[in-house]
Steps between C-alpha positions, in 0.01 A plus 500: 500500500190590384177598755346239691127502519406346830152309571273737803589221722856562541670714685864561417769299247739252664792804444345755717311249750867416527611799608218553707572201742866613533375872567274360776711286636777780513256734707397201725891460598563845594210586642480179717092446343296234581435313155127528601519865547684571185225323342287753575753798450621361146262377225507070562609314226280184425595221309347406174545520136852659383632688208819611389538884359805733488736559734480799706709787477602691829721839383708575770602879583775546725477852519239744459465655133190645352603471140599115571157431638330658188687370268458136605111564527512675147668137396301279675174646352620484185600147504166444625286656263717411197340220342127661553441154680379748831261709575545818738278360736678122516803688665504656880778677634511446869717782717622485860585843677638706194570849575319791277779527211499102450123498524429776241755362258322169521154682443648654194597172371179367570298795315714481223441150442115518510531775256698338245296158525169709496616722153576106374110463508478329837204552694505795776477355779793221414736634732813374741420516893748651748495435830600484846599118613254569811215494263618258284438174683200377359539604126728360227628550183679268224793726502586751807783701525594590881697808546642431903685765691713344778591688818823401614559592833147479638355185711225458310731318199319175636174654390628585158496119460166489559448803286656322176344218561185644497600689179575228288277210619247797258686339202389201343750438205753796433681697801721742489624642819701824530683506835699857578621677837381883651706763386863478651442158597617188333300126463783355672400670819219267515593150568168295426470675174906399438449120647118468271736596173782309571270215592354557162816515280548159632528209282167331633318807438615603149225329359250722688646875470754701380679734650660856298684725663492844377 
């Protein structure tokens, strides 16, 4: 499906305002929220003029491989830039708690890209933005690519709800979402990351996301 481009007034497609709602009301559930308060904790969704766009695509990563992670990225750029329809600057890649090797790799990735695009003749200062999700609540993109590192044992799993949500309420069309463990750790270690997938391999939900396990 080719780019949407969305009028200033709207926020999100139907797909990922979708997956929003379920996100939200996931956290709400296990973290016993009032809806009021998670109103002010999430972005609130408001009704008003809807549009349909592609589904997202959620990669999951049971366990923890560097070379997986950049090779999906490496992909997922490349499908994005591949009709010339983008510029650097349309996409954001959103990150939650990578550590250093993950990080740099994705840096890499980014430079590269702004290199090649600005050798094609685009301008300079045409260029992707990476950054962290706390920082990334008031800005948006048509396309963002969130790269999400789950802890598995840890309490604060609830949080990475909030986290993701956070992440890809940034996108406004395209979203791809890369979900992977720490080292030594596996995905399935964290059940609202395992219940938020199988929720979204669902048949309701197909029309809003897929979901590709690597």
């Amino acid at each position: 499906m080719a780019m949407v481009t969305l009028s200033g007034n709207l926020r999100n497609t139907v797909e990922l305002a979708n997956i929003l709602s379920f996100i939200k009301t996931r956290y709400v559930e296990h973290k016993s929220v009032r809806p009021e308060i998670a109103d002010i904790l999430l972005p609130k969704q408001n009704v008003g003029h809807s549009i349909h766009g592609p589904r997202a695509v959620f990669h999951f990563m049971n366990t923890y491989d560097i070379g997986v992670i950049d090779d999906c990225l490496n992909k997922i750029l490349n499908k994005l830039f591949r009709n010339g329809d983008l510029d650097n600057s349309n996409v954001g890649l959103v990150h939650h708690n990578l550590e250093n090797k993950v990080l740099n790799m994705v840096q890499d990735r980014v430079m590269v890209q702004d290199t090649v695009r600005a050798r094609s003749g685009k301008k300079q200062d045409d260029q992707m933005t990476l950054c962290r999700s706390t920082n990334s609540q008031s800005a948006e993109w048509p396309a963002v690519i969130v790269i999400h590192r789950v802890h598995g044992y840890r309490t604060d799993n609830q949080d990475s709800l909030m986290r993701l949500h956070k992440s890809i309420s940034s996108a406004r069309v395209s979203c791809h979402v890369l979900l992977y463990p720490e080292e030594g750790q596996t995905l399935t270690d964290s059940p609202h990351i395992v219940s938020l997938l199988e929720r979204l391999t669902d048949y309701d939900s197909k029309s809003c996301a897929d979901v590709i396990r690597h």
